[in-house]
C-alpha positions as CSV (number, residue, x, y, z in Angstrom):
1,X,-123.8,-20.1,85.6
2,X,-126.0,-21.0,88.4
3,X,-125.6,-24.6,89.9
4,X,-128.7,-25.5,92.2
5,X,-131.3,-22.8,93.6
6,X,-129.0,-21.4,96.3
7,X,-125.7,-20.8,94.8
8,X,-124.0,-19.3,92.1
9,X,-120.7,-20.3,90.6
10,X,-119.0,-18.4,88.7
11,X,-117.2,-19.5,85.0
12,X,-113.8,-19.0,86.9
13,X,-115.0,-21.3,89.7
14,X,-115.5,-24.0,87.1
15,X,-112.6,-23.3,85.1
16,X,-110.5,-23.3,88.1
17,X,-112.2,-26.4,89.2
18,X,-111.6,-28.0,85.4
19,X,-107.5,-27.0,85.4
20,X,-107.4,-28.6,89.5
21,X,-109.2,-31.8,87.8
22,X,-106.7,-31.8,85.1
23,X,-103.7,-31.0,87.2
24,X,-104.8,-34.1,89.4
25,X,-105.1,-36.5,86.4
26,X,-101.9,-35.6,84.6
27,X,-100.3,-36.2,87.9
28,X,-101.9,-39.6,88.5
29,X,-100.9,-41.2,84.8
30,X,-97.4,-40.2,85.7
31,X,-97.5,-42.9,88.6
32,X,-98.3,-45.8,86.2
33,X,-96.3,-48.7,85.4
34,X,-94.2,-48.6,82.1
35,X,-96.5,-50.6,80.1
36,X,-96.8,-48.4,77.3
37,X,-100.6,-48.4,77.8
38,X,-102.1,-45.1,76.8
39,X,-105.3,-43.8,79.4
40,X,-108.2,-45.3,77.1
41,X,-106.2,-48.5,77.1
42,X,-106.3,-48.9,81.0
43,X,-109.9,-47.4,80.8
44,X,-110.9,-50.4,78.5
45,X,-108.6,-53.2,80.4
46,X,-110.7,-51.8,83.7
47,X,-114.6,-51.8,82.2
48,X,-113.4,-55.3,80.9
49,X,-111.9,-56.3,84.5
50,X,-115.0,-54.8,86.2
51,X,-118.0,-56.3,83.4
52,X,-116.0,-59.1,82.6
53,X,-115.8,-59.7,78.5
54,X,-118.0,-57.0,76.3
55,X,-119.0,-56.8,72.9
56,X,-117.3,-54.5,71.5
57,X,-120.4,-52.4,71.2
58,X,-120.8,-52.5,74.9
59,X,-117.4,-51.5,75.6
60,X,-118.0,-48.5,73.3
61,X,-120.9,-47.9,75.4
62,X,-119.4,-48.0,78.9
63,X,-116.0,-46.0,77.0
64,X,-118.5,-43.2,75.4
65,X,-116.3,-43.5,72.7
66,X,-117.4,-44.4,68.7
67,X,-117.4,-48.3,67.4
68,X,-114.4,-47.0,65.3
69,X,-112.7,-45.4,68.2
70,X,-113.0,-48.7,70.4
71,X,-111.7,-50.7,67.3
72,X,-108.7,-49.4,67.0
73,X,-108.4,-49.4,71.1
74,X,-109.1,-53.4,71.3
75,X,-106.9,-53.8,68.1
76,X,-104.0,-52.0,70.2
77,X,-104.6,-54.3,73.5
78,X,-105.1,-57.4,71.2
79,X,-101.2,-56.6,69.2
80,X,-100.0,-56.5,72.9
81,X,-101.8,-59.5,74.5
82,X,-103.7,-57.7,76.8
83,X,-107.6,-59.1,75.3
84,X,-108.0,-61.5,72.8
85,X,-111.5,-60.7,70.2
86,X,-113.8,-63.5,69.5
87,X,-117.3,-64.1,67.8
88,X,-120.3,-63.6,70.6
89,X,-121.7,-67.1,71.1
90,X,-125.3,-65.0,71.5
91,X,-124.6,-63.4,68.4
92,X,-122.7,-64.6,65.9
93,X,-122.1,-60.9,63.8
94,X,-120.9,-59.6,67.1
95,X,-117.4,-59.6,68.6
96,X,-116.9,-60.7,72.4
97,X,-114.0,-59.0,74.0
98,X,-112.2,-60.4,76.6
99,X,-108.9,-60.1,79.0
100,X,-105.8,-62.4,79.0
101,X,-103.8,-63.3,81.4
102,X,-101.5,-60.9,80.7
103,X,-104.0,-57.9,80.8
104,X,-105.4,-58.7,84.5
105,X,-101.6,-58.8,85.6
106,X,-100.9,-55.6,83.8
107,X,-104.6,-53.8,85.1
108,X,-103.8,-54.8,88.5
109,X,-100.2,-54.2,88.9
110,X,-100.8,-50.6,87.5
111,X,-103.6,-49.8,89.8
112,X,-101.5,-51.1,93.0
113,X,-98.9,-48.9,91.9
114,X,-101.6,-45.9,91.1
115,X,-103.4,-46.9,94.6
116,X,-99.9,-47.0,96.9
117,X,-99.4,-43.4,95.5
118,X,-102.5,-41.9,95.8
119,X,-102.7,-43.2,99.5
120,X,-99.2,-42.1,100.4
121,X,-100.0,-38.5,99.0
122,X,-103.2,-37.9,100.5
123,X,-102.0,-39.5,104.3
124,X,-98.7,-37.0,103.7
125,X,-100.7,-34.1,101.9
126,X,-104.3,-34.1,103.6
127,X,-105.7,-33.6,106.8
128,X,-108.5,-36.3,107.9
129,X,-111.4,-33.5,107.5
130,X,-109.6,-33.1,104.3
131,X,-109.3,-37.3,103.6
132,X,-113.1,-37.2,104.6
133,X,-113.9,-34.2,101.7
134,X,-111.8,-35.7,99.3
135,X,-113.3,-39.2,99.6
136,X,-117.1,-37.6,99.3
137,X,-115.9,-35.6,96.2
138,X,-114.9,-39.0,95.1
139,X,-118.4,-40.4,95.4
140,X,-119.8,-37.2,93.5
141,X,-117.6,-37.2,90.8
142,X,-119.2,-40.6,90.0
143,X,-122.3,-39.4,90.0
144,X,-121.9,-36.2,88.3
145,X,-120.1,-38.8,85.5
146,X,-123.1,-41.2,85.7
147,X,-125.7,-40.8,82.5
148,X,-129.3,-39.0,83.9
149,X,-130.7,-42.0,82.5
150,X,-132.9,-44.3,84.7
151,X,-131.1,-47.3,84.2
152,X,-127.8,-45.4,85.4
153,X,-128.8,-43.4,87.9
154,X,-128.4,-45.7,91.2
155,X,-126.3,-43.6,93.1
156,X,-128.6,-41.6,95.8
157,X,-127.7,-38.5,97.8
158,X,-127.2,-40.8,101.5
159,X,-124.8,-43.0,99.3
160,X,-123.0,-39.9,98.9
161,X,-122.6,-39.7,102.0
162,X,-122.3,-43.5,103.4
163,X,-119.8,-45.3,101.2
């Protein structure tokens, strides 16, 4: 598998690269509150926090997840308070998701909690050239998870490297 016109990488960089990703992100939901929120939960409770209230559609959009998929996600949220669903005064066959109360207050408590962590173990685990790396990997792994599309594509190679 080549990556770019100078280097090479092999499938066991990558996979090695996939199980460190993995290893990182199982160890991150462990540090959540105890709100009983599964991962695409807080991933829909954050787009909503971020966008403010979505169609449903949208949120399937921004989730890359099917209409059916996000259903039964906002269905969840709504049994526990976190959103509440309503018809989309711009269109009336639409649904118009948005956050309670109670789901800001859950979002942000969770990612303090997530946040505290993840500063603790990087200032007790990393050097700074390491602190420096890891926050430009950051800033890549958004773009690499950006769509090629040219209405998603507004991260540039200096933002990469000036945050």
């Amino acid at each position: 598998m080549n990556v770019g016109k100078d280097r090479s990488h092999t499938r066991d960089d990558i996979d090695v690269l996939w199980d460190d990703l993995g290893a990182f992100v199982r160890r991150l939901r462990t540090k959540r509150n105890d709100h009983k929120l599964t991962p695409s939960q807080i991933q829909a409770l954050g787009h909503l926090d971020r966008q403010g209230p979505l169609t449903a559609k949208a949120l399937a959009k921004f989730e890359r997840v099917t209409p059916q998929s996000i259903a039964k996600t906002v269905t969840a949220l709504e049994e526990q308070g976190m959103v509440t669903r309503s018809s989309d005064p711009s269109d009336g066959r639409a649904v118009l998701v948005t956050m309670t109360e109670l789901g800001t207050s859950t979002l942000h408590e969770d990612q303090t909690k997530r946040t505290a962590w993840l500063a603790e173990v990087i200032d007790a685990e990393c050097t700074e050239a390491e602190r420096d790396l890891l926050l430009i990997a950051g800033r890549i792994l958004r773009k690499l998870g950006h769509d090629a599309s040219p209405a998603s594509t507004s991260t540039s190679e200096e933002s990469l490297m000036n945050p």
